[in-house]
N, C-alpha and C positions, 0 to 999 in steps of 0.2 A: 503038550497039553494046551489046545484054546483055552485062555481064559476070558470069560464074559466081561463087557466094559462092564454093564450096570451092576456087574458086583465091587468093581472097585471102589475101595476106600480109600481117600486122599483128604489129607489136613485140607482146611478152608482155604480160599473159597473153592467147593466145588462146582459152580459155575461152567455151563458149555456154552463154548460160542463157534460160529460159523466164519465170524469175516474176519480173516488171516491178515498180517500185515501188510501181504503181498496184494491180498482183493484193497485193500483198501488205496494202497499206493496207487495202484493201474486204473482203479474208479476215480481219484485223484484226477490221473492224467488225465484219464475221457472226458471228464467235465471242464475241464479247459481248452476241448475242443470248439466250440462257438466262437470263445473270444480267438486263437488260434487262427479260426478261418476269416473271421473279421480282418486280424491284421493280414494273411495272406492276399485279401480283395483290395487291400487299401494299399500295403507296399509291395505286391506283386510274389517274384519269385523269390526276391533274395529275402525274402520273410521266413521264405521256407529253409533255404539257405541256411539263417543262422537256428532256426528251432533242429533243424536235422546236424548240424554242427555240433551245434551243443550237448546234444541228447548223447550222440555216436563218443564225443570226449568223456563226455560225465561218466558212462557206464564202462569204457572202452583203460579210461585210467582206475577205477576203482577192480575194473578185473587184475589188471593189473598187479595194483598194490594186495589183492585177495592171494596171487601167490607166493609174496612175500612177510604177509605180517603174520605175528604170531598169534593171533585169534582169528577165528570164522567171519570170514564175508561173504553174503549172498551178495553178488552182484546183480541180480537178474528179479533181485524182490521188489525191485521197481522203483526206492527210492531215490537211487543215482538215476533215473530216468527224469522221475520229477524233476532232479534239481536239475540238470539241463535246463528242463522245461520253461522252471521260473525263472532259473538264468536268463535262457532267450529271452523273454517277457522282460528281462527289466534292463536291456542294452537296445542301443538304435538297430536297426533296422541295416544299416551301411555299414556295421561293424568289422573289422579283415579277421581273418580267419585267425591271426594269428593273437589277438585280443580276446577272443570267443576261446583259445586255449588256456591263456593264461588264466580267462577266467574261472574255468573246469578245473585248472588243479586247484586253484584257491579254494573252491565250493570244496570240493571233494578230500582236499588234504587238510588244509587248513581250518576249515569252516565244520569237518568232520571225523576225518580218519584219527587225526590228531587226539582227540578223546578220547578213543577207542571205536567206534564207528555209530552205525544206526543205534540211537536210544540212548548213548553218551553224551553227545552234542551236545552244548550248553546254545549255540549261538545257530538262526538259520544259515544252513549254508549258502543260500542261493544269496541271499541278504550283504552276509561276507564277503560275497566275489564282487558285488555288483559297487560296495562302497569302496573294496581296492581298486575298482576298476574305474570309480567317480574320480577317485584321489591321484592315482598313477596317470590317468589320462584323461583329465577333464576335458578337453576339447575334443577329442571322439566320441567323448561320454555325452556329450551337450547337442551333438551335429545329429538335429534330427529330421531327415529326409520326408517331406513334405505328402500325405495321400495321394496314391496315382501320377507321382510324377517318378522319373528315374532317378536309381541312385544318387548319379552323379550332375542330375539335372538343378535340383534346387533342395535345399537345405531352410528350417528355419528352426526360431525357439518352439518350445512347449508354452502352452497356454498361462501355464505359471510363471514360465520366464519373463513370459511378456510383459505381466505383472509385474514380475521383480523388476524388471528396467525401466518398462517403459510407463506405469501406472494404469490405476482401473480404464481411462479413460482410451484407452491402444487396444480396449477389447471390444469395443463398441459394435464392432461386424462379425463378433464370435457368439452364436445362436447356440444357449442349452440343448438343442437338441441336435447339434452338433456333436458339443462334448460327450453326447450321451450315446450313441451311436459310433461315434472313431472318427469323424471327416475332422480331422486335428493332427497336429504333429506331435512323437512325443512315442518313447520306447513301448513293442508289439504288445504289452498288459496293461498299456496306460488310454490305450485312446477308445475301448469298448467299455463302460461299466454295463451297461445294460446286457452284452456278450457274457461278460463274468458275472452279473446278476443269476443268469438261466443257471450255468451250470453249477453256482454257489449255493439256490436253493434245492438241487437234487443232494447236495451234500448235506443239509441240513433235514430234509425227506429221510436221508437215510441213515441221521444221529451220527456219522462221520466228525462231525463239527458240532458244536452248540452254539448256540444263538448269545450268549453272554459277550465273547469279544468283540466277533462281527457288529452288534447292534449298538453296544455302547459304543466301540471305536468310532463308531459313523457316527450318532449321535453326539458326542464331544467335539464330535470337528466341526460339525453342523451348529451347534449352539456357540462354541467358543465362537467361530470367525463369526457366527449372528450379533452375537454380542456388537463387534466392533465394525459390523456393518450398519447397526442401527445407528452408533457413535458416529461415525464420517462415511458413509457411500459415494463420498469422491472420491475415499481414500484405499478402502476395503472393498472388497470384489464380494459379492453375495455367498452365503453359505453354502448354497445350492450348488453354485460353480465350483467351491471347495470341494466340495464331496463328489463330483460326477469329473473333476479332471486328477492331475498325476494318479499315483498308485494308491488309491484310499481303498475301493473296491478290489485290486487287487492283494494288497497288503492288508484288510479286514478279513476278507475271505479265503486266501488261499495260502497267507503266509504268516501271520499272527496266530493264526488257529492250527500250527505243527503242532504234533503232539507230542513231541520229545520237546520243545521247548517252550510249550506255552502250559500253564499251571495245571495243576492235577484238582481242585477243590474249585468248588463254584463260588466261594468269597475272594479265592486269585484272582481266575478268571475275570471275575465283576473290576477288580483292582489293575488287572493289567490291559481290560477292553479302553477303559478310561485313563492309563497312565501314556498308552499308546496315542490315542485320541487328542489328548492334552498338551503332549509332547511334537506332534505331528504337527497342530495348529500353530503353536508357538513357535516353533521353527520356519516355518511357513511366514507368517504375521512379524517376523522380528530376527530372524536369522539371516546369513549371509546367502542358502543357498535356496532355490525357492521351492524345494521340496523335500519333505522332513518326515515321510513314513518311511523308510529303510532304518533311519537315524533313531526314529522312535521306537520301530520291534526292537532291534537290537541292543538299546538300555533298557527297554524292558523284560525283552533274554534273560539278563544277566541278576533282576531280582527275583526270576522265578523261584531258585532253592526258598528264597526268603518272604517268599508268599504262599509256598507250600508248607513251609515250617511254624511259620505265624499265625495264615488265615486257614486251619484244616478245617475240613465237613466235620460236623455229629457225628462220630460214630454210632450204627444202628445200637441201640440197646443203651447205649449209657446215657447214666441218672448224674444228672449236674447236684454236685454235694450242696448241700447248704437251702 
């Protein structure tokens, strides 16, 4: 006997929705098509090289492990694709194959399987791969192959290194609208914001993400390093530079805003746009390494339980006693 959905009765919420975990994953990856082909124009093939590396490991070890573990894995729902994805995005460009592996099982075992898989994760995984792979191999991690030249032709820092070493004044021939655009050195997510701009606001067009992390992350790095740009501008690089160079845009946009581990409640959210923001700056302005969004999602990962427990929504209907 058919039975009619509109007759069924289900405890709350009853609620229907259309966009599956799977639509949303693979809308995910599409929109990180621009900045993608940015970095392909700028470091050629082997840009391509490691995004198809990594993709092919991330989903290809998670099929994998689906035959052996004792709960359900979709391999093919598209979240082992993404992490590849952001993987590639946040290693150089000249990375060997065999670095771009260990990276994949770090993301995929470590950074997720290990919880239990999609929707257990406490910590991003692409996040996880990329800070074992800072730590294990900081001079591959650092060697970042210059726009339009080859591999193994010329190597230099990232715009922030420069800063780290050399001071404001070693960036004097580096033009914002450089940084803004990708003509910079600096792993295939770090050197387009305007690339991940485009495809961050169709995410937001299409309520995928909310505007709470994204806007305050940017804005707290934006204001912090103003602060101490107005203090010494011999000493501090401008806001502006802050926010259009490393991974601000990409770690605002496409990686702070996971939904498994970024807050459930819009007083989180507000709490971790700004803890993330705050933290990024500081590390940056006062840290040893000179780039500190990886560092910041991932202490702030780790206080989500404690911002969903603390800062919850109004529940609809309920009357505050007293």
């Amino acid at each position: 006997m058919e039975v009619n959905r509109l007759l069924i009765m289900d405890s709350s919420p009853q609620g229907r929705v259309t966009e599956s975990t799977t639509k949303i994953m693979y809308t995910v990856c599409i929109t990180l098509i621009p900045a993608l082909a940015v970095s392909a124009w700028m470091f050629g093939w082997d840009a391509l090289r490691v995004i198809a590396l990594t993709a092919i490991f991330t989903v290809g070890i998670e099929a994998l492990i689906s035959r052996i573990a004792p709960y359900k894995i979709n391999f093919m729902d598209g979240s082992s694709l993404l992490t590849g994805i952001l993987l590639a995005m946040n290693v150089p460009s000249n990375a060997p194959w065999w670095m771009l592996l260990i990276g994949s099982l770090v993301a995929v075992i470590l950074g997720k399987q290990v919880f239990g898989g999609l929707g257990q994760n406490i910590f991003n995984p692409a996040l996880v791969a990329r800070v074992f792979l800072l730590i294990s191999f900081p001079v591959a991690m650092t060697s970042w192959p210059l726009p339009g030249m080859a591999v193994d032709a010329a190597t230099g820092a990232t715009p922030l290194g420069i800063l780290k070493t050399e001071g404001v004044g070693a960036l004097a021939n580096t033009s914002l609208a450089d940084l803004a655009i990708g003509q910079v050195g600096g792993s295939l997510g770090e050197i387009s914001a305007l690339a991940l701009l485009i495809g961050a606001l169709y995410l937001l067009y299409k309520r995928y993400i909310t505007w709470e992390i994204p806007i305050l992350f940017i804005a707290v790095v934006f204001v912090f390093t103003g602060i101490f740009y107005l203090i010494d501008p011999n000493q501090y690089a401008s806001p502006v530079f802050h926010i259009l160079t490393g991974g601000v845009f990409l770690g605002a946009f496409f990686m702070a805003t996971d939904m498994v581990t970024s807050p459930l409640t819009f007083k989180g959210r507000v709490i971790f746009g700004i803890g993330c923001g705050l933290f990024t700056a500081i590390i940056r302005l006062f840290g040893s390494y000179p780039e500190g969004v990886s560092f910041a999602i991932l202490l702030m990962n780790g206080v989500v339980p404690l911002l969903d427990k603390y800062f919850p929504d109004k529940k609809f209907g309920m009357v505050k006693n007293g």
